[in-house]
N, C-alpha and C positions, 0 to 999 in steps of 0.2 A: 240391402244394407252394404254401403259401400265397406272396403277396409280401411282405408283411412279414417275413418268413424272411432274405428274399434284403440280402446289402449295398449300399450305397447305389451303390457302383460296381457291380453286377450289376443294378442295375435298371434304370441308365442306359443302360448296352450291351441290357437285355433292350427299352426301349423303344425304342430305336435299330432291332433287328431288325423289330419290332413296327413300326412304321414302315415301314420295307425292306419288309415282305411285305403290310401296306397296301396300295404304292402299285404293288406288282410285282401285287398281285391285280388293283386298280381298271385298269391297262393291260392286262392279260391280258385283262378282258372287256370291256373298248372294242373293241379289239381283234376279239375274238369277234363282238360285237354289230355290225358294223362288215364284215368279212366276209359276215356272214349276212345282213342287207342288201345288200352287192353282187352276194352268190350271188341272191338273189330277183328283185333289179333286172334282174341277168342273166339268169336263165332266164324272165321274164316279156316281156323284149325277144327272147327269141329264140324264145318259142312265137309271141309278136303277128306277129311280125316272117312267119313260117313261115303263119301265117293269111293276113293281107294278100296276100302274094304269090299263093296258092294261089286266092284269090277273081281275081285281073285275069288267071291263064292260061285261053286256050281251052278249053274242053270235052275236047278229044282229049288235049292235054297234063297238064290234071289227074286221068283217069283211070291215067295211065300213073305221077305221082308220088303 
């Protein structure tokens, strides 16, 4: 369906939605992108974190963890 088709009031509600799902997409993957960073930040602080510790126990306590 071309737009020139459409009337003048359907192409103002059609850019309206057009709009609406713009900005509902651009939030969606801030969003995303945004989680997926703190899931990385998170699992990289908790493997370092799980190192560090594993290096200052004794000998006898890190075979047993």
């Amino acid at each position: 369906m071309a737009l020139q088709d459409l009337t003048p009031q359907l192409r103002t509600r059609l850019s309206r939605v057009e709009r609406a799902v713009g900005w509902f997409v651009f939030i969606a993957t801030a969003l995303l992108l945004f989680g997926f960073g703190y899931y990385i930040y998170h699992t990289a602080e908790r493997k370092a974190g799980s190192r560090s510790r594993l290096r200052f126990l004794p000998m006898s306590k890190a075979r047993k963890a």
